[in-house]
Backbone of each chain as ProteinMPNN parsed JSONL, in Angstrom:
{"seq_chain_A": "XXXXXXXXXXXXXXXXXXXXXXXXXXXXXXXXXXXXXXXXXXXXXXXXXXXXXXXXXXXXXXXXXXXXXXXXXXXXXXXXXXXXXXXXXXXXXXXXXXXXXXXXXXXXXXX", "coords_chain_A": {"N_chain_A": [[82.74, 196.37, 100.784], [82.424, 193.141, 100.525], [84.035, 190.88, 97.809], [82.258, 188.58, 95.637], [84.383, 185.776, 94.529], [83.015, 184.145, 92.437], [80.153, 183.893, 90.727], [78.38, 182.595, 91.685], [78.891, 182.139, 94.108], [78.04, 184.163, 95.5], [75.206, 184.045, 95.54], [74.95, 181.277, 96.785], [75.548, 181.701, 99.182], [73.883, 183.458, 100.005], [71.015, 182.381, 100.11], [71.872, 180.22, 102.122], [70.2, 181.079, 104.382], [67.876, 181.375, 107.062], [66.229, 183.77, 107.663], [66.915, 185.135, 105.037], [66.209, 183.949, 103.183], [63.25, 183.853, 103.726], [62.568, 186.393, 103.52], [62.791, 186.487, 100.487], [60.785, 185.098, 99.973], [58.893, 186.907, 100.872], [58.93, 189.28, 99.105], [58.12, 187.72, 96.632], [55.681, 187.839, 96.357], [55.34, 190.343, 95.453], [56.541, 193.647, 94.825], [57.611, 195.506, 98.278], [58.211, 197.998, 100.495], [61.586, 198.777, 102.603], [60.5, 198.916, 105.063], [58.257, 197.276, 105.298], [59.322, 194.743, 104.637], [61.139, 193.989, 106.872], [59.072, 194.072, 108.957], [57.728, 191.381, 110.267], [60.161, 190.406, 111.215], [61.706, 189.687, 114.114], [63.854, 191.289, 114.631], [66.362, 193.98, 114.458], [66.363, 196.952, 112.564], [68.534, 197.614, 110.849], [69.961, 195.31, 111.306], [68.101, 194.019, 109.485], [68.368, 194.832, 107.321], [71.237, 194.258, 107.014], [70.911, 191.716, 105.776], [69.607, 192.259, 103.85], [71.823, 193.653, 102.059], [73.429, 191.394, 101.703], [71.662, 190.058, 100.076], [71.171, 192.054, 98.267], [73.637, 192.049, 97.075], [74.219, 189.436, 95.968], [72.47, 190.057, 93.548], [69.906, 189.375, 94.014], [67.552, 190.617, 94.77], [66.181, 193.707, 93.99], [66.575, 197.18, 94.062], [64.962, 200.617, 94.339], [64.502, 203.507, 94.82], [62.128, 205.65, 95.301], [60.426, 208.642, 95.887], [61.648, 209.273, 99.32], [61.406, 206.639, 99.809], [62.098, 203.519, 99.849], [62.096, 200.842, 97.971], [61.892, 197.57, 96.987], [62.823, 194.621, 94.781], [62.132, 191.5, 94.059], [64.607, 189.29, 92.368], [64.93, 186.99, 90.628], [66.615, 185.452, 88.647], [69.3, 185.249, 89.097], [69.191, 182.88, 90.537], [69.014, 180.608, 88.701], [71.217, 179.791, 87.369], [72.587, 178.525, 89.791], [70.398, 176.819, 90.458], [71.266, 175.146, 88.046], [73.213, 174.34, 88.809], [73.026, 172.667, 90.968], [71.173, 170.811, 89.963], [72.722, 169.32, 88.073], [74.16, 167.515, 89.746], [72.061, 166.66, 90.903], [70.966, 164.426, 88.996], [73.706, 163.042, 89.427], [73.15, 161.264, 91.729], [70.701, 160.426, 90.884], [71.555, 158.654, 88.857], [72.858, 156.952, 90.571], [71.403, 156.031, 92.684], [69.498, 154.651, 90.348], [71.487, 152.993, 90.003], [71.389, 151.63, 92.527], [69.118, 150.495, 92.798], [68.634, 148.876, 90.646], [70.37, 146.584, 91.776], [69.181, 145.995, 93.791], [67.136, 144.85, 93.137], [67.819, 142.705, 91.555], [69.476, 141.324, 93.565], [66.844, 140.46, 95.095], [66.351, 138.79, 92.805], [67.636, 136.922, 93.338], [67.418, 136.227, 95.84]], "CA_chain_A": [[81.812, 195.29, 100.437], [82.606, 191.709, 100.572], [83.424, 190.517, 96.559], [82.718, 187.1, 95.361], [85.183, 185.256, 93.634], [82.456, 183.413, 91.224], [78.422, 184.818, 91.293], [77.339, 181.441, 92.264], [78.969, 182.315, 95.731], [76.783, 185.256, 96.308], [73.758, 183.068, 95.691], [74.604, 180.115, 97.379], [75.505, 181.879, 100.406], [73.178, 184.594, 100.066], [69.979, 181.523, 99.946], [71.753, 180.138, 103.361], [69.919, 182.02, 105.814], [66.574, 181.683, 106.797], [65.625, 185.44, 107.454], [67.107, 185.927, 103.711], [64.875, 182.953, 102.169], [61.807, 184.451, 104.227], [62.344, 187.96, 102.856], [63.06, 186.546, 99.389], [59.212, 184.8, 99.91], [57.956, 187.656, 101.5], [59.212, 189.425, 97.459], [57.673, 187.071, 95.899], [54.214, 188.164, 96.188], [55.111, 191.619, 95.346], [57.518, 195.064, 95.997], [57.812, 195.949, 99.44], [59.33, 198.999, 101.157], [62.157, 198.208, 103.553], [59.7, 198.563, 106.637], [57.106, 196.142, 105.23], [60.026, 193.611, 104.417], [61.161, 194.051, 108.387], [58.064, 193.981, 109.652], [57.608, 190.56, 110.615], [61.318, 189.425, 111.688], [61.964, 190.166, 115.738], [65.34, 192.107, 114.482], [66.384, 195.685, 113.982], [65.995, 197.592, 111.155], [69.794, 197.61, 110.987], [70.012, 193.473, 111.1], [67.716, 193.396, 108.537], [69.202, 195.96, 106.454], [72.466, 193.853, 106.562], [70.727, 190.607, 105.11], [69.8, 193.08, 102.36], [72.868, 193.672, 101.364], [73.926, 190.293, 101.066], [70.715, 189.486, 98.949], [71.451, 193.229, 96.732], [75.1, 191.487, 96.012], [74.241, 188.453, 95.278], [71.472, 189.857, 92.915], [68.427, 188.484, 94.22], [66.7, 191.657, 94.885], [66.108, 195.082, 92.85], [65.964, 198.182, 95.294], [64.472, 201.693, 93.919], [63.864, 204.739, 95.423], [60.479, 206.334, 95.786], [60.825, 209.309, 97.007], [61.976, 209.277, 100.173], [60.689, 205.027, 100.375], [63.474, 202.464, 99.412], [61.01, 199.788, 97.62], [62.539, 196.093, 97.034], [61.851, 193.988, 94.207], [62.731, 190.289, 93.751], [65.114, 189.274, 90.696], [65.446, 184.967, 90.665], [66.664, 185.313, 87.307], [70.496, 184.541, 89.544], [69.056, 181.228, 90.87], [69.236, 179.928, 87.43], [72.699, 179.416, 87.259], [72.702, 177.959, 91.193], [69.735, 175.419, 89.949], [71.751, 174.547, 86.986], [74.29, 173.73, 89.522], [72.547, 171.41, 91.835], [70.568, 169.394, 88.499], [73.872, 168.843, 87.142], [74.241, 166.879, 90.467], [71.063, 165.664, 90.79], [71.761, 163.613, 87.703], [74.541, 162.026, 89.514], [72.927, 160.565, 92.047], [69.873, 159.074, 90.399], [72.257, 156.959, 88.49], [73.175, 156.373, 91.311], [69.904, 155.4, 92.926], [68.974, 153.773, 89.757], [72.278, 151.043, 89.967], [71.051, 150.503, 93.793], [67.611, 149.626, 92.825], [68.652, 147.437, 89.707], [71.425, 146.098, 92.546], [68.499, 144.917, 94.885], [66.089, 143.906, 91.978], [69.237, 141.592, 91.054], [69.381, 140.725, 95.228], [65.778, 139.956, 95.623], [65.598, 137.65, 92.203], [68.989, 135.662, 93.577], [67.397, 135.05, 97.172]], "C_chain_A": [[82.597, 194.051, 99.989], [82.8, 191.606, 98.513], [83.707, 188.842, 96.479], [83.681, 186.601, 94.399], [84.796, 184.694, 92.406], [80.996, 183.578, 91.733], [77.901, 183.242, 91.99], [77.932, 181.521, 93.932], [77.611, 182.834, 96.801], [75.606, 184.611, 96.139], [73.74, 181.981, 96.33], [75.091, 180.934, 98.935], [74.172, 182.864, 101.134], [71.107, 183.797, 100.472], [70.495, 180.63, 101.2], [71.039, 180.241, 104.969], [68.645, 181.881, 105.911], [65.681, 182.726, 106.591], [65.863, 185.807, 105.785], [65.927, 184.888, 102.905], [63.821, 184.062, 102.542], [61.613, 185.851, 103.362], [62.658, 188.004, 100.785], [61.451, 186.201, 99.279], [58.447, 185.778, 100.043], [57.748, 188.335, 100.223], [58.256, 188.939, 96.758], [55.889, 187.47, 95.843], [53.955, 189.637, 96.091], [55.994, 192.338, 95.926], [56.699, 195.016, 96.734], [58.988, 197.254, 99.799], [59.785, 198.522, 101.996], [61.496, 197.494, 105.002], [59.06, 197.703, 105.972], [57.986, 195.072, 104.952], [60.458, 193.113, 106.1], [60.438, 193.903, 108.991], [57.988, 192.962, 110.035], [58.569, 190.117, 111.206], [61.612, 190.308, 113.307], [63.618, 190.465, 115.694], [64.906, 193.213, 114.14], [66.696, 195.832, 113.289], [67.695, 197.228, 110.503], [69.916, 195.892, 110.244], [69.431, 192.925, 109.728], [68.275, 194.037, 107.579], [70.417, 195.162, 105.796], [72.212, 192.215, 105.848], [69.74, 190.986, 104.047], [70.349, 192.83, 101.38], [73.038, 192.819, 100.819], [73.075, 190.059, 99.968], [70.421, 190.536, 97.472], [72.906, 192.063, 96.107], [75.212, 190.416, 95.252], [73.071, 188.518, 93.715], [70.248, 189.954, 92.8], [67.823, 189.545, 94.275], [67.336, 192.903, 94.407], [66.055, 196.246, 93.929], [66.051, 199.778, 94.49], [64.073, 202.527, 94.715], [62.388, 205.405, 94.691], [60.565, 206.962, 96.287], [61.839, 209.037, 98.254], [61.834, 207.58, 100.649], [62.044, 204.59, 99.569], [62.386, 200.878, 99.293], [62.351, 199.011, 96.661], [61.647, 195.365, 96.239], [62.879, 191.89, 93.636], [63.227, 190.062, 92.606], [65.352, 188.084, 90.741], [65.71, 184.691, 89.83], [68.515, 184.342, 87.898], [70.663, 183.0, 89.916], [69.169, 180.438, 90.023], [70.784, 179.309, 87.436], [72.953, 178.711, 89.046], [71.801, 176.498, 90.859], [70.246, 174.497, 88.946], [72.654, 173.639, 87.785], [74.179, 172.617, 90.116], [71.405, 170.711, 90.829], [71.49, 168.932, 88.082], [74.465, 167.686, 88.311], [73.097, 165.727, 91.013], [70.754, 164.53, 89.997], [72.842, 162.461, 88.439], [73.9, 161.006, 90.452], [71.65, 160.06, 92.008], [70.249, 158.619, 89.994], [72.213, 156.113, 89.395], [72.477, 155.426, 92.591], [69.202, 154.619, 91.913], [70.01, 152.441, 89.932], [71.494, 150.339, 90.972], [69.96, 150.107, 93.722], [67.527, 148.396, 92.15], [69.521, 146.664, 90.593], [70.124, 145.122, 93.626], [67.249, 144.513, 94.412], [66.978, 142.393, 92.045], [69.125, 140.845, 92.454], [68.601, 139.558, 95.028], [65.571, 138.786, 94.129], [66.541, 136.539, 92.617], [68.101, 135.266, 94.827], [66.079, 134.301, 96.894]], "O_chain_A": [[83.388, 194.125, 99.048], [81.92, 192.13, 97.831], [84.619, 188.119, 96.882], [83.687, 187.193, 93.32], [85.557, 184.589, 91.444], [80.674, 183.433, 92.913], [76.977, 183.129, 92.796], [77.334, 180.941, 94.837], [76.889, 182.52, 97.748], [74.872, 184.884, 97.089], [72.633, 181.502, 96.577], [74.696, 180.271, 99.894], [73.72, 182.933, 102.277], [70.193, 184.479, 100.936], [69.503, 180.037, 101.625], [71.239, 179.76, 106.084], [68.015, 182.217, 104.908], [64.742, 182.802, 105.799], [65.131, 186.641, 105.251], [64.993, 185.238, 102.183], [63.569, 185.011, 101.8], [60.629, 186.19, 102.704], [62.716, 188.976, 100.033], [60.784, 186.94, 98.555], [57.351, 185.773, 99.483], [56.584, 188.26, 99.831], [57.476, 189.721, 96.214], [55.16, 187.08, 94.931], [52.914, 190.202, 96.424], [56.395, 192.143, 97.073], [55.517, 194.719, 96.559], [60.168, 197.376, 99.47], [59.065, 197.738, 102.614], [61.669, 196.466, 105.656], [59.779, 196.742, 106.244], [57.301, 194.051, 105.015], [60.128, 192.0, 106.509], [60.857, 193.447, 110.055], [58.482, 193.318, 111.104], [58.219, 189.23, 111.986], [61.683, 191.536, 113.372], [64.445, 190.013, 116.486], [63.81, 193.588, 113.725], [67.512, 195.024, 112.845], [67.752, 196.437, 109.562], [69.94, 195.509, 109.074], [69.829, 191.984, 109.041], [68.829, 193.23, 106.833], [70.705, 195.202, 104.6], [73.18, 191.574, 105.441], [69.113, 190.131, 103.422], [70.049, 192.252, 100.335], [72.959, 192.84, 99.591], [73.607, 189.849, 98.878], [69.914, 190.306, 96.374], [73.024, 191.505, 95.016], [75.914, 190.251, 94.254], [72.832, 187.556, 92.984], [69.567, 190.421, 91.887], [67.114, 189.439, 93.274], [68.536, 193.175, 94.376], [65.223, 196.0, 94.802], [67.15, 200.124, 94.056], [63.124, 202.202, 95.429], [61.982, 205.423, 93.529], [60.822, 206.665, 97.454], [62.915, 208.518, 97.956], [62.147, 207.284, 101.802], [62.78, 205.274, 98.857], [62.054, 200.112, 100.197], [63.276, 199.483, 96.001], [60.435, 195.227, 96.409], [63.903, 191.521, 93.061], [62.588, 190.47, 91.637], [66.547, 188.026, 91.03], [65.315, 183.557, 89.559], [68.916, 183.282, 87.416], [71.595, 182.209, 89.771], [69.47, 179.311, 90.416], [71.046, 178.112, 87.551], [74.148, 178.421, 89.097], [72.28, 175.368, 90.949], [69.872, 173.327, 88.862], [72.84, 172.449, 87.531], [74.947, 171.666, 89.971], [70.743, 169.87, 91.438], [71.266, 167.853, 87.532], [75.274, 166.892, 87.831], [73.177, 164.548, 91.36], [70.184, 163.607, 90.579], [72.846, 161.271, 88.126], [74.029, 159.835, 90.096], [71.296, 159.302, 92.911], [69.82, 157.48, 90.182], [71.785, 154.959, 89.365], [72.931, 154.458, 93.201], [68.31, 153.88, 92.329], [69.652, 151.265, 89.99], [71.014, 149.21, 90.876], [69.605, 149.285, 94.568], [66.933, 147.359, 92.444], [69.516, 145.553, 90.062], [70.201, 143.964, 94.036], [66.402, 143.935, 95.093], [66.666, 141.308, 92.535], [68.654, 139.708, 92.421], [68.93, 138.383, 94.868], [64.698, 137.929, 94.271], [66.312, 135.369, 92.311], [67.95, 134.055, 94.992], [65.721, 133.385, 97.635]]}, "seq_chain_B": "XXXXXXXXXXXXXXXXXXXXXXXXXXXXXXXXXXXXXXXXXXXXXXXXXXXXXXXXXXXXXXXXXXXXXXXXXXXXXXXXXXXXXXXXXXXXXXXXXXXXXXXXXXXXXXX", "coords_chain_B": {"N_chain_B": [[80.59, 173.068, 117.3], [78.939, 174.852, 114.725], [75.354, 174.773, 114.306], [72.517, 174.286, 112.792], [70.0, 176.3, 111.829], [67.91, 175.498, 109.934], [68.118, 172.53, 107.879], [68.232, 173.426, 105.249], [70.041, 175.618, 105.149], [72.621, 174.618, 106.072], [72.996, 173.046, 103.562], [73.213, 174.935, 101.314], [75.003, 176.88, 102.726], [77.742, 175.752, 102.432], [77.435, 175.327, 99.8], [78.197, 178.159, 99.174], [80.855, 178.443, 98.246], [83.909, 178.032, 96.589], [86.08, 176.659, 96.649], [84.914, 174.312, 97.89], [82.744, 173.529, 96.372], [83.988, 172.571, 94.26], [85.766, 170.242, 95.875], [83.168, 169.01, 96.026], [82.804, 168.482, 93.38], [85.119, 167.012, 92.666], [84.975, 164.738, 94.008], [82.764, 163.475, 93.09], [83.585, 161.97, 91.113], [84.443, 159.521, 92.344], [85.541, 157.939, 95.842], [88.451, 159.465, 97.51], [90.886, 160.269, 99.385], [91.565, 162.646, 102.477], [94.049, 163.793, 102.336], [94.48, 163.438, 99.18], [92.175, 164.78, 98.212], [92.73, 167.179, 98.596], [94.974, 167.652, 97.357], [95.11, 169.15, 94.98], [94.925, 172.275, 95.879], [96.208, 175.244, 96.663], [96.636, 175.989, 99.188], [96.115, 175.166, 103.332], [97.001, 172.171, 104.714], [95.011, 172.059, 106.485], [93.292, 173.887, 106.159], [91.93, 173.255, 103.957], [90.834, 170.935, 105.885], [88.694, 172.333, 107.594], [87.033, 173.055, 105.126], [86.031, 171.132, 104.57], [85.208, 170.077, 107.292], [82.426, 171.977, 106.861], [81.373, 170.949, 104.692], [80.626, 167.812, 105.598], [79.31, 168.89, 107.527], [77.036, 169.846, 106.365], [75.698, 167.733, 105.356], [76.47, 166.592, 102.751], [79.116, 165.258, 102.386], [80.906, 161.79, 103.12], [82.365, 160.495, 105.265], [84.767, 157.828, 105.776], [86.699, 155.718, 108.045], [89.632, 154.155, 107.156], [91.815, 151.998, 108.351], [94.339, 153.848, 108.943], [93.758, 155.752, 107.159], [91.37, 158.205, 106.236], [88.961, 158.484, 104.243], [86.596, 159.662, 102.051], [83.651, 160.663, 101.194], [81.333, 161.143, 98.34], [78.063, 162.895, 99.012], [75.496, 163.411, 97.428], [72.435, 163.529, 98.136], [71.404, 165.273, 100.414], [70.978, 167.662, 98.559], [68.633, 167.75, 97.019], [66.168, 168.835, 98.586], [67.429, 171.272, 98.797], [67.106, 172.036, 95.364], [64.7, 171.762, 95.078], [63.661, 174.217, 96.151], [64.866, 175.958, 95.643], [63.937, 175.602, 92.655], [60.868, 176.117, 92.755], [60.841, 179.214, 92.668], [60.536, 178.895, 90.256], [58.557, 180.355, 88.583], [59.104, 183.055, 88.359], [61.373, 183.008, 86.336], [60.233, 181.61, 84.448], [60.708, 181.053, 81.64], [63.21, 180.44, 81.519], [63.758, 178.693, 82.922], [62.558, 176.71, 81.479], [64.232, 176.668, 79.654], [66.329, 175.514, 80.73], [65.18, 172.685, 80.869], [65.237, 172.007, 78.233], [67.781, 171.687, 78.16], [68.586, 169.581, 79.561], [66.896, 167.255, 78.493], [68.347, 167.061, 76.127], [71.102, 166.387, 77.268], [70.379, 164.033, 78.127], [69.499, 162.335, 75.917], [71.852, 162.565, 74.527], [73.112, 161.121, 76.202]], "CA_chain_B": [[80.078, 173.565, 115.926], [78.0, 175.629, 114.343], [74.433, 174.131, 114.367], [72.233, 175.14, 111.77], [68.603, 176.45, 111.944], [67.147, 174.593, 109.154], [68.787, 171.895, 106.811], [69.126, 174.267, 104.008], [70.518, 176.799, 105.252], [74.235, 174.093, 106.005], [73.696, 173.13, 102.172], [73.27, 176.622, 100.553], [76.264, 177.814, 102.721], [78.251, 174.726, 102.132], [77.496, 175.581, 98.443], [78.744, 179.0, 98.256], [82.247, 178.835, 98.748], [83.796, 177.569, 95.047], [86.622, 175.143, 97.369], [83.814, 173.256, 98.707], [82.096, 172.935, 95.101], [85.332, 172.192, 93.821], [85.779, 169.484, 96.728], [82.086, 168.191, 95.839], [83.251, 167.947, 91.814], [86.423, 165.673, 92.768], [84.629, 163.229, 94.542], [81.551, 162.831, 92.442], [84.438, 161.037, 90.456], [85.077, 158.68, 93.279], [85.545, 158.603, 96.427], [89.256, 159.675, 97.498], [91.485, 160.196, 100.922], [91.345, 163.643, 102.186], [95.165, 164.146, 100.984], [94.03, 163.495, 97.577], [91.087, 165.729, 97.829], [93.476, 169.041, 99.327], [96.533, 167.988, 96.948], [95.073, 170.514, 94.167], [94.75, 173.292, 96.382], [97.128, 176.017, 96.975], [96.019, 176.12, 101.088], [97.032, 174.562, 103.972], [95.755, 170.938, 105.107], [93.89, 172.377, 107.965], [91.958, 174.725, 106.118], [91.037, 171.861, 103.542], [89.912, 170.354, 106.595], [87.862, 173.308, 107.763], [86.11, 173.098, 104.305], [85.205, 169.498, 104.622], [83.732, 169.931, 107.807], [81.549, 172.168, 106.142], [80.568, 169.698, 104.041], [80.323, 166.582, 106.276], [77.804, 168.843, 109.088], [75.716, 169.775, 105.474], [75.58, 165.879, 105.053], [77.101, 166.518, 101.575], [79.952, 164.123, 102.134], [80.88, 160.808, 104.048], [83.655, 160.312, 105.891], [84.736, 156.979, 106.546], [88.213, 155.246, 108.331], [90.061, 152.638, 106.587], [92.533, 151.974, 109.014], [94.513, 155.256, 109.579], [93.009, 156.7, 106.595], [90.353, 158.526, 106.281], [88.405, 158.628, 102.706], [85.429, 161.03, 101.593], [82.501, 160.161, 99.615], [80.01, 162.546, 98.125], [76.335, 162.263, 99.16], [74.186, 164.542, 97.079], [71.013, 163.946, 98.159], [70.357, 166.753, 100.372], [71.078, 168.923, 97.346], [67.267, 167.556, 96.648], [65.829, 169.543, 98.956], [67.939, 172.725, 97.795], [67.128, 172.112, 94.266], [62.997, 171.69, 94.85], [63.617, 174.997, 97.13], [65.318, 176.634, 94.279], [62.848, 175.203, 91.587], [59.773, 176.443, 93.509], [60.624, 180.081, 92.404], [60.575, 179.452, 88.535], [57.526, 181.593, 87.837], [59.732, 184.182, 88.508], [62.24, 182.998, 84.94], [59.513, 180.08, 83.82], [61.396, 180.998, 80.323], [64.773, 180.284, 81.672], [63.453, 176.952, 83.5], [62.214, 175.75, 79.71], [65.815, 176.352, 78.495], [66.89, 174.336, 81.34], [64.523, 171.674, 80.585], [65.489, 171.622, 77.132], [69.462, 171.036, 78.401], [68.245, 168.32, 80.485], [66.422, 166.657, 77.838], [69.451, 167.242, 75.353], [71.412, 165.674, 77.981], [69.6, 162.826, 78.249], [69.374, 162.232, 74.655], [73.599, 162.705, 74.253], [74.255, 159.771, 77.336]], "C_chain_B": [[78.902, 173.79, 115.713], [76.408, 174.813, 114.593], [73.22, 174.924, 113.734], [70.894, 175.034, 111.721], [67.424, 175.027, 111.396], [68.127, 174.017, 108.201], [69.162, 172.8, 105.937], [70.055, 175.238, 104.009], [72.593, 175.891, 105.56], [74.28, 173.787, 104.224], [73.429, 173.978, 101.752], [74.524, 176.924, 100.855], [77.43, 176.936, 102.386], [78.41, 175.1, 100.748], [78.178, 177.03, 97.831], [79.999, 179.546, 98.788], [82.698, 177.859, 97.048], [85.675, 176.283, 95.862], [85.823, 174.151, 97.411], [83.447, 172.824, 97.204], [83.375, 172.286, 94.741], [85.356, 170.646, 94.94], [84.55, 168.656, 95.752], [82.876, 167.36, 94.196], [84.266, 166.959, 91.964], [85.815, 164.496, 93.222], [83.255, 162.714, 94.011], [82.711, 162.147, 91.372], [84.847, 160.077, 91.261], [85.447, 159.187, 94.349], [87.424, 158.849, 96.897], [89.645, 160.254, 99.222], [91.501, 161.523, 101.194], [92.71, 164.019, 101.807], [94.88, 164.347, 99.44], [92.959, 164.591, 97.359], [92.123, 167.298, 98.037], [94.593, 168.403, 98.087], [96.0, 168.831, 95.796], [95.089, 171.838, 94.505], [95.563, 173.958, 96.767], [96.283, 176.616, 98.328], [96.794, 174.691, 101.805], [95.826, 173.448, 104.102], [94.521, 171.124, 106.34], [93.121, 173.406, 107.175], [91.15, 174.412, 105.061], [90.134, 171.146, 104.497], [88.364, 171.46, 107.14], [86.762, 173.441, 106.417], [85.242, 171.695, 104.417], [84.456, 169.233, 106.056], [82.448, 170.423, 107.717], [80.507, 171.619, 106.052], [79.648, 168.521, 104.194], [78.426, 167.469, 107.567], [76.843, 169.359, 107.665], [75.205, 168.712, 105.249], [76.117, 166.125, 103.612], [78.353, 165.443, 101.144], [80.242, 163.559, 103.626], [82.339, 160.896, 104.114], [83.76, 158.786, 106.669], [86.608, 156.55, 106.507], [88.552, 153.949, 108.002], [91.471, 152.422, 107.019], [93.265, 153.454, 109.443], [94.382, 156.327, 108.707], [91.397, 157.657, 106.202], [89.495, 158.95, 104.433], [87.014, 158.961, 102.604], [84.67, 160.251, 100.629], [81.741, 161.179, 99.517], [78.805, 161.872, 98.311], [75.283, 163.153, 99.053], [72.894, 164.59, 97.105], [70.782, 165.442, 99.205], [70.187, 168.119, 99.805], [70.028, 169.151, 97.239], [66.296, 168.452, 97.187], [66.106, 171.147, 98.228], [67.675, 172.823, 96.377], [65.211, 172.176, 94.523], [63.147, 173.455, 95.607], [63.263, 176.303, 95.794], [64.075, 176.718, 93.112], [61.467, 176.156, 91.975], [59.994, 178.184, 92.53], [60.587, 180.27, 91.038], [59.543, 180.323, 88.141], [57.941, 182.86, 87.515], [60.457, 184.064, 87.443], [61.964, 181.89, 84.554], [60.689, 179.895, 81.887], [62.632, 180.335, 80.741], [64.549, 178.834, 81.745], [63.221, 176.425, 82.108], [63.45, 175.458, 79.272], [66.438, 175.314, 79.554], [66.475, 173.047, 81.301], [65.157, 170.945, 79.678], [66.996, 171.227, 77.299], [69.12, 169.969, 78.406], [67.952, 167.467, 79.221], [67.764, 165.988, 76.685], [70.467, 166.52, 75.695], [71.862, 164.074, 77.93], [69.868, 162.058, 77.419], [71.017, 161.801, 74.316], [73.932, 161.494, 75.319], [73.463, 158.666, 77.079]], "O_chain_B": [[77.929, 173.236, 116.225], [76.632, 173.951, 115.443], [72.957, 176.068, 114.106], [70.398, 173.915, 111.589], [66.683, 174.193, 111.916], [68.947, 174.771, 107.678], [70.359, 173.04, 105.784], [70.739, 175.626, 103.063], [73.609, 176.526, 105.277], [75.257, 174.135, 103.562], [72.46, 173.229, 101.63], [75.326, 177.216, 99.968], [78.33, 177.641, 101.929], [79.581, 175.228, 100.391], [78.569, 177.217, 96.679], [80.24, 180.558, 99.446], [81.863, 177.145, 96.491], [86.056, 175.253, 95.307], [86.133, 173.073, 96.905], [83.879, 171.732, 96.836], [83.525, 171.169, 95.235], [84.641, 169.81, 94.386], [84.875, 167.833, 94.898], [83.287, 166.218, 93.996], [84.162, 165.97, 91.238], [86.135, 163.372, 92.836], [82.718, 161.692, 94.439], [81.977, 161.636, 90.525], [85.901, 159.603, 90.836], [85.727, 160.382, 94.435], [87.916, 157.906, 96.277], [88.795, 160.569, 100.055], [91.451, 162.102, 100.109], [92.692, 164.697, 100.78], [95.092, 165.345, 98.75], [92.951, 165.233, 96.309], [91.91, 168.341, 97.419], [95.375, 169.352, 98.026], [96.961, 169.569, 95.582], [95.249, 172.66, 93.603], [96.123, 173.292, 97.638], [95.467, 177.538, 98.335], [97.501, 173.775, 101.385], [94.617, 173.478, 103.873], [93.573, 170.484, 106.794], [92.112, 173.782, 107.771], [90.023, 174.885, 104.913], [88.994, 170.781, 104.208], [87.19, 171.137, 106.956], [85.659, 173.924, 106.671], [84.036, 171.463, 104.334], [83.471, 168.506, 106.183], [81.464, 169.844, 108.177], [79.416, 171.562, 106.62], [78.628, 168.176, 103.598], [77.357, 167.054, 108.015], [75.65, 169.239, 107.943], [74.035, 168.747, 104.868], [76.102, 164.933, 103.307], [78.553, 164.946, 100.036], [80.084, 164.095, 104.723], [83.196, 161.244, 103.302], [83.178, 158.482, 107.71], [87.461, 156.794, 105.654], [88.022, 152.902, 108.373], [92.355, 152.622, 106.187], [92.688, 154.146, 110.282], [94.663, 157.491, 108.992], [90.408, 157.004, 105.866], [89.866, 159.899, 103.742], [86.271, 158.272, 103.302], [84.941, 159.514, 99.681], [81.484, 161.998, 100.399], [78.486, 160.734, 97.968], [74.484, 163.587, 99.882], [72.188, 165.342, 96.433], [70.153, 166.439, 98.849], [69.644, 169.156, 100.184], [69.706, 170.339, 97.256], [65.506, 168.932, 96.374], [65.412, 171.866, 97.509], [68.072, 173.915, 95.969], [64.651, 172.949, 93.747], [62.065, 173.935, 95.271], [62.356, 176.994, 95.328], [63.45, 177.733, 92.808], [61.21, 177.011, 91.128], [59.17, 178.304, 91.623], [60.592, 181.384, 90.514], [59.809, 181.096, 87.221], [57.432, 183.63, 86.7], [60.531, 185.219, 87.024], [62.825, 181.057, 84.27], [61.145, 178.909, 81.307], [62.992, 179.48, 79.932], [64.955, 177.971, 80.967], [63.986, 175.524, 81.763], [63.822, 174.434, 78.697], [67.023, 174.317, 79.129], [67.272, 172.181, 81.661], [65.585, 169.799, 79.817], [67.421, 170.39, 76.502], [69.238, 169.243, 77.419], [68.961, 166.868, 78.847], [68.031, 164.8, 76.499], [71.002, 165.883, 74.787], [72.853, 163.355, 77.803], [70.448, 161.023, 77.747], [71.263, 160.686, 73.857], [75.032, 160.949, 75.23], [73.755, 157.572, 77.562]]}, "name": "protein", "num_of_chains": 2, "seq": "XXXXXXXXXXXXXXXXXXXXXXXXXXXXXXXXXXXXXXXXXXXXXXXXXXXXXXXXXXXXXXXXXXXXXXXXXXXXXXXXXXXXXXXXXXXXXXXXXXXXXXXXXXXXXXXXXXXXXXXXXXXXXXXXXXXXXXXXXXXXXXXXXXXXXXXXXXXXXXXXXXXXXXXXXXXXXXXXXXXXXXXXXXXXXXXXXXXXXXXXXXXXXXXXXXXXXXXXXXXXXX"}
């Protein structure tokens, strides 16, 4: 198994993918057993299986046995520290959108 | 090159490599030549470059030529997207999001 060097890897790569978003949404409204997470994507069980993984390592999802069922439960408690990441940037460039507005306030009272 | 489903999915993966962040953090201080951006890095200049195209097909940074140099700017808006993406799942750690609020605010308050 793949290890990350710093957890915000496994979440920012792991939130890359669209099949892994979709199956993090699909979560979101409740456990699912493997098949009902697969069910909708035109891949094999396998394929999806392996954009699992990535989303067990990075965290994002809980997986429990049930008997013989392998039930999946969303954990977004990791995105925290990924959102922290990109606000701490977001920050930079509304300054930076606020100079260029006071920049063509300043423009429009010179012309 | 690669060509990427949906926008988020070049900044997410763009984001989880801790070079690339690293990269982003240097040049939200200005923008700088890509020598200057690779001279902290124990790697070669070609696989600095390989991170920055990354970057450039996430739209995360500009690349422009000033005669036979070439100099990098950061351009974090389509973080914006990735950060409302992100945001969207707070119900899932609404507590956490408050404490992040309360940074923000704290922040704010301190600049």
């Amino acid at each position: 198994m793949v290890e990350y060097a710093q957890p915000l890897d496994g979440v920012f790569t792991a939130l890359g993918d669209p099949t892994r978003r979709a199956i993090l949404s699909r979560l979101r409204k409740g456990e699912a057993t493997v098949t009902e997470v697969a069910a909708p994507f035109d891949m094999s069980l396998n394929a999806v299986s392996k954009h699992l993984k990535v989303l067990e390592r990075a965290g994002l999802i809980r997986r429990t046995r049930v008997g013989r069922e392998h039930r999946l439960a969303l954990d977004a408690a990791p995105m925290d520290r990924a959102a922290r990441w990109i606000i701490d940037y977001q920050e930079f460039w509304e300054s930076k959108l606020d100079r260029m507005e006071a920049l063509l306030r300043q423009r429009r009272k010179n012309s």
